[in-house]
C-alpha positions in Angstrom: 196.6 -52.1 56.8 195.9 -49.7 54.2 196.9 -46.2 55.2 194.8 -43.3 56.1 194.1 -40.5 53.7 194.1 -37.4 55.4 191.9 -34.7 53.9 193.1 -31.2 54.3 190.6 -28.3 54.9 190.9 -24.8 55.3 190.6 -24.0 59.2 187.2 -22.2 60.0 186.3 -20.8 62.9 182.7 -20.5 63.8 182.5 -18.4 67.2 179.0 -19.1 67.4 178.5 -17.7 71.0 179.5 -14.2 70.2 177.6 -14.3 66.8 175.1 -14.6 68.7 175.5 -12.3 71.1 176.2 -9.5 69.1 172.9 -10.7 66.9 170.7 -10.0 70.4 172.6 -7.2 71.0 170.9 -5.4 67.8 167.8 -6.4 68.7 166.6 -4.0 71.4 164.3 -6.1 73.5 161.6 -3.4 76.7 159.2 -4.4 78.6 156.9 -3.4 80.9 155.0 -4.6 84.2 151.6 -3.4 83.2 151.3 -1.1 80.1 152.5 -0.6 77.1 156.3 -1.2 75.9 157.7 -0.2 72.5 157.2 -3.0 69.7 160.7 -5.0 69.4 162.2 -8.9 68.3 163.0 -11.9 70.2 166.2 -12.6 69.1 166.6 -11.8 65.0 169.1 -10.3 63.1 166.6 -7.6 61.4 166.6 -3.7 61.3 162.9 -2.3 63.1 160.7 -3.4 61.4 158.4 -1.1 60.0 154.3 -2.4 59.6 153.7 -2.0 56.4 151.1 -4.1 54.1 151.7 -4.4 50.2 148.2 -2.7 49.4 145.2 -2.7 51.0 143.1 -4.1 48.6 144.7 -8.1 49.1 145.7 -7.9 52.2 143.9 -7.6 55.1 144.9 -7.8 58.9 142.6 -9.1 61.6 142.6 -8.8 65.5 142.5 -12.1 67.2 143.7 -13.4 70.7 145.1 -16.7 71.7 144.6 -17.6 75.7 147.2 -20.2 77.3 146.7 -21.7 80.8 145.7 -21.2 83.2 149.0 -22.2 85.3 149.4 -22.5 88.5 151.4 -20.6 90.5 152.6 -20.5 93.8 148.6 -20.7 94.9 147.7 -17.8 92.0 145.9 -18.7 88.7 147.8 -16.9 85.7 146.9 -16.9 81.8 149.3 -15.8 78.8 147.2 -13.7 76.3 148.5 -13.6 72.7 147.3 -10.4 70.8 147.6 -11.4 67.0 147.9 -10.1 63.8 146.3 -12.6 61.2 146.0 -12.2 57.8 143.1 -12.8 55.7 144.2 -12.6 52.0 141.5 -12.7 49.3 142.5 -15.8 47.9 140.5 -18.7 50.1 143.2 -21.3 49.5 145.8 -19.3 51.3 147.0 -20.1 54.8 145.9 -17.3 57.3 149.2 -16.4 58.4 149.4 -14.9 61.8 151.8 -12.6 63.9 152.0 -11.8 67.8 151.9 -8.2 68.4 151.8 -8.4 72.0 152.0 -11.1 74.9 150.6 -10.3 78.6 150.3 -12.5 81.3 147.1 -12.0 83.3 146.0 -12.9 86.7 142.6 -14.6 87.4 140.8 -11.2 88.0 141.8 -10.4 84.3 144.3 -7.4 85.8 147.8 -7.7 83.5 150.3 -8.6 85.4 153.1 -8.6 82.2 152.6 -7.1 79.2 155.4 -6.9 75.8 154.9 -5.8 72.4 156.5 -7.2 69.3 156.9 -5.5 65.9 156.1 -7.3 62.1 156.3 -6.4 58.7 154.3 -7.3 55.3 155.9 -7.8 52.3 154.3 -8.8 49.2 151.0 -9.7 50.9 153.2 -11.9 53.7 154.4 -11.5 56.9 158.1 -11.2 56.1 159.2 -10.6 59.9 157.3 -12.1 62.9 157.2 -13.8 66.3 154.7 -16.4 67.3 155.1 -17.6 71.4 154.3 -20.4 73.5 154.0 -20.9 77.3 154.6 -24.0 79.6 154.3 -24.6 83.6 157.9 -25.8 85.1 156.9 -27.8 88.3 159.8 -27.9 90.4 161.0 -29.6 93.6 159.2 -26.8 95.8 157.6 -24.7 93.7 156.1 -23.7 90.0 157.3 -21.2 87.4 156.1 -20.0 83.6 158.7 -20.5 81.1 157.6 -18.3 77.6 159.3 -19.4 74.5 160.1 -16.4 71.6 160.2 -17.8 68.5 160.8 -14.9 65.6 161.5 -15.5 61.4 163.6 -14.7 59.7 166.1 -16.4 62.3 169.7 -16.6 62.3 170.7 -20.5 61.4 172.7 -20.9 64.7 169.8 -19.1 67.1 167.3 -21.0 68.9 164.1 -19.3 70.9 164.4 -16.8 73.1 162.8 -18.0 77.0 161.5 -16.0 79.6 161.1 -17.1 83.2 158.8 -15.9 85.7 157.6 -17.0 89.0 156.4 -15.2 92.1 158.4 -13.2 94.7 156.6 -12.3 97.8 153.4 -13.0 96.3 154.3 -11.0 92.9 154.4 -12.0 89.3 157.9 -11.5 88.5 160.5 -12.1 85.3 163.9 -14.1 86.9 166.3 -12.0 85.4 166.6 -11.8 81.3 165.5 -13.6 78.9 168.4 -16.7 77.5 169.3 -18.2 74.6 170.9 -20.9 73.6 171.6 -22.8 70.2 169.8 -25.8 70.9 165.6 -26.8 72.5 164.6 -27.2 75.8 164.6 -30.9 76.9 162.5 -30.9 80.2 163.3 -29.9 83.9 164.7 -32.0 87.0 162.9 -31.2 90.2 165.5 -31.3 93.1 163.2 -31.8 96.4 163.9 -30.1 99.7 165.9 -31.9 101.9 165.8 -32.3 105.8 169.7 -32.1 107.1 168.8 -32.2 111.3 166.4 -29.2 112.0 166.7 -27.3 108.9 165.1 -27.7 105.3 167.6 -27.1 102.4 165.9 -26.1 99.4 168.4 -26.9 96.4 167.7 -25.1 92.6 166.3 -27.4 90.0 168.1 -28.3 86.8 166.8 -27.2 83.1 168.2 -29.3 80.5 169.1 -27.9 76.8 170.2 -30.0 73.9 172.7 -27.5 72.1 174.4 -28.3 68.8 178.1 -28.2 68.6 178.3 -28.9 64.8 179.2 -32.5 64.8 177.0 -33.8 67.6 174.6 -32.5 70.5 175.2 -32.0 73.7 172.9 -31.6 76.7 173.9 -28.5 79.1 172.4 -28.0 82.4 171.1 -24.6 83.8 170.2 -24.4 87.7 167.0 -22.7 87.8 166.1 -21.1 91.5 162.9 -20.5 91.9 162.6 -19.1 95.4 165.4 -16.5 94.5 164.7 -15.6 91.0 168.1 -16.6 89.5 169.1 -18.6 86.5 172.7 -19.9 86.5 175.2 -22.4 84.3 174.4 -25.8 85.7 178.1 -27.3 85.8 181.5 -26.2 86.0 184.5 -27.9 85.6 188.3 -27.3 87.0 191.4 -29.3 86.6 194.9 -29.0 87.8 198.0 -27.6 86.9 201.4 -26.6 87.9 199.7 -22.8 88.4 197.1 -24.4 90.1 193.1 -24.8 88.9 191.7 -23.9 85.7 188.2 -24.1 84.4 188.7 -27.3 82.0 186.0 -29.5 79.7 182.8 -30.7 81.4 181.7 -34.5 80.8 178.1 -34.5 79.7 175.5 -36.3 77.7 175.7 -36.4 74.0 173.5 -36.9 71.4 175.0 -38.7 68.1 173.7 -39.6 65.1 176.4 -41.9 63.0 177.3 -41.9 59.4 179.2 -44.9 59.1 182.5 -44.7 57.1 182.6 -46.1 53.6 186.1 -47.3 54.4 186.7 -51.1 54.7 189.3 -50.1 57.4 190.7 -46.9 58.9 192.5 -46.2 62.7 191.8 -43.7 65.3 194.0 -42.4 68.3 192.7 -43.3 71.0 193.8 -41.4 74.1 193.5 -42.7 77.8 192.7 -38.6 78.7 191.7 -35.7 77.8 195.0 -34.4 77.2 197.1 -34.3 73.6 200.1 -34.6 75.6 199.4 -37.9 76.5 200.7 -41.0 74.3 197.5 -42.4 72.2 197.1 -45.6 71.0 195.9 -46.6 67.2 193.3 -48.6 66.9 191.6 -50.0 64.1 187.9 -49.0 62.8 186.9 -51.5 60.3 183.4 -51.3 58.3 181.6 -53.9 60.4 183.2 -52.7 63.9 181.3 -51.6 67.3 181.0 -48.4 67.8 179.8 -46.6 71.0 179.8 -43.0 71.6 179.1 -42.7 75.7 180.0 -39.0 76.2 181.3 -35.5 75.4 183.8 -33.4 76.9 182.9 -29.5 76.1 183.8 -26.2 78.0 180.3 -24.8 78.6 179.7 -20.9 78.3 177.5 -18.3 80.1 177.2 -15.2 79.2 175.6 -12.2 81.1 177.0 -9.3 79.9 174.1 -8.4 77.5 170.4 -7.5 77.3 170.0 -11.5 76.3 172.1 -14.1 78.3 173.5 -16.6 75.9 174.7 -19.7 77.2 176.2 -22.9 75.8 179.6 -25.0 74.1 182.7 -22.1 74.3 185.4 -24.1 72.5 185.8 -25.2 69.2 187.9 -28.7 70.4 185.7 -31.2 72.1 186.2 -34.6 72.9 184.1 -37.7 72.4 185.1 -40.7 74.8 183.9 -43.8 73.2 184.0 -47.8 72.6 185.3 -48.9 69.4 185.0 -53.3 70.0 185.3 -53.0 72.9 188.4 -50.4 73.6 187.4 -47.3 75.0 189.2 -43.6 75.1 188.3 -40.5 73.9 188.9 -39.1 70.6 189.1 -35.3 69.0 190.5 -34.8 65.8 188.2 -34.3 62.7 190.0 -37.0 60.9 189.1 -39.8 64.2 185.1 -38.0 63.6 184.8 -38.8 60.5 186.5 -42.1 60.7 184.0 -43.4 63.5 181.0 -42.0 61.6 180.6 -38.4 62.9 181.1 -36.0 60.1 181.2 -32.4 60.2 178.2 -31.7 59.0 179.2 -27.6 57.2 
């Protein structure tokens, strides 16, 4: 067997979590139960933005309003207004361009239950800074909520949107906590059903599911979503055991690979038994034709609250991939056993 080349790379570090923290951080987000509240941005790495238009002879900004819903809530019809800013450039074969310059969520007598304002900014007859948002009904096991997606450009590469949650306490419109942000999409919800335990009904929280990038591969994370207490939470936390007793350790979750095979005839990974690199791996062989399986991830998920935005998702920089290689199975985590089963990094 031919032997492995071993390419040497500089060591980066790409603390994407805390980039994009301190990225929300800058951007002062305020809003307002009914009312006005100061213009701001979901989630960009911008200065304020000032509204400003190239000259007022091409460009030309119009007042339109986007209605979503109505959604059903708790018993209560609700509709998300979008107030927009559209431009209407002289030239006909130009896109009219649009930007949200407020959001409010009414009730079904029209009264505004939620109201937030965003900022923009024209440049050269464009919007060069804007938000656009969308809105979607989350049916859970018990009840219903609103989840409001942010979505601002010029975005960061490593940002997703920015979501809002909202759902009715004692009868009221509310927002569960802040808003959260992850570096990944929405995937759907998992409605956890109330369940009879003798003469008592346990209501559980349901489960939102987030494909977040890690750089090599996706993996889905799991956030418990309560919506008769109007909390958000990590979904899954993981401990192991030491000689100084537990420690939060690697969680096992779904991942989402998509393969480059190796142009290699034949190459070898270590394969270990655990997650541990002090245990004794074995080698075994990848060849061009062999089977390759990639069943699941091992990450340390993050949560962090400690901010106006709560940014959640992969902490560490060293996860593992447990797969099948012809039929021998282990999990792997080095660069050099990515790239030789097909998962290059792809920076």
């Amino acid at each position: 067997m031919p032997p492995r080349t071993f390419v040497s790379r500089p060591a980066v570090q790409r603390p994407r979590l805390l980039f994009l923290a301190l990225v929300l951080l800058c951007c002062g987000r305020s809003t307002a139960a009914q009312g006005e509240s100061s213009p701001h941005r979901a989630g960009a790495l911008v200065h304020t933005p000032q509204i400003s238009a190239s000259s007022p002879a091409d460009v030309t900004l119009q007042d339109t309003e986007q209605r979503l819903g109505p959604f059903r809530i708790g018993g209560q019809d609700f509709v998300v207004v979008l107030h927009l800013k559209r431009l209407a450039p002289a030239q006909s074969d130009r896109p009219a361009e649009a930007a949200l310059s407020a959001l409010e969520i009414q009730d079904a007598s029209g009264a505004t239950r939620y109201r937030e304002a965003f900022a923009y900014a024209l440049e050269s007859g464009t919007f060069s800074d804007s938000c656009m948002a969308s809105a979607r009904l989350l049916t859970g096991g018990f009840t219903a909520g609103l989840l409001l997606a942010i979505d601002c450009s010029p975005a960061t590469p490593t940002s997703g949107d920015v979501w809002e949650l909202f759902g009715l306490m004692n009868g009221t419109l509310q927002r569960f906590g802040k808003p959260f942000t992850t570096d990944g999409d929405l995937v759907g919800v998992i409605p956890t059903p109330p369940r009879k335990i003798a003469g008592a009904t346990l209501f559980q929280p349901d489960v939102l599911q987030f494909r977040v990038r890690t750089g090599r591969f996706q993996v889905t994370v799991p956030v418990r979503m309560d919506l008769l207490q109007g909390h958000l939470m990590l979904g899954q936390r993981c401990f192991e055991q030491t000689g100084h007793g537990f420690r939060e350790s690697g969680c096992e979750v779904p991942v989402d690979v998509e393969r480059v095979p190796s142009d290699q005839d034949l190459t070898f990974v270590r394969l270990f038994t655990e997650t541990r690199e002090e245990s004794v791996p074995r080698h075994v062989v990848v060849k061009r034709d062999s089977r390759v399986e990639i069943l699941a991830a091992k990450v340390k998920l993050a949560w962090d609250d400690s901010r106006d935005v709560i940014v959640f998702g992969v902490a560490d920089q060293d996860p593992w991939l447990r797969v099948r290689i012809d039929g021998t199975e282990g999990w792997i985590h080095t660069p050099e056993d990515f790239n030789a089963i097909g998962v290059p990094d792809p920076w």
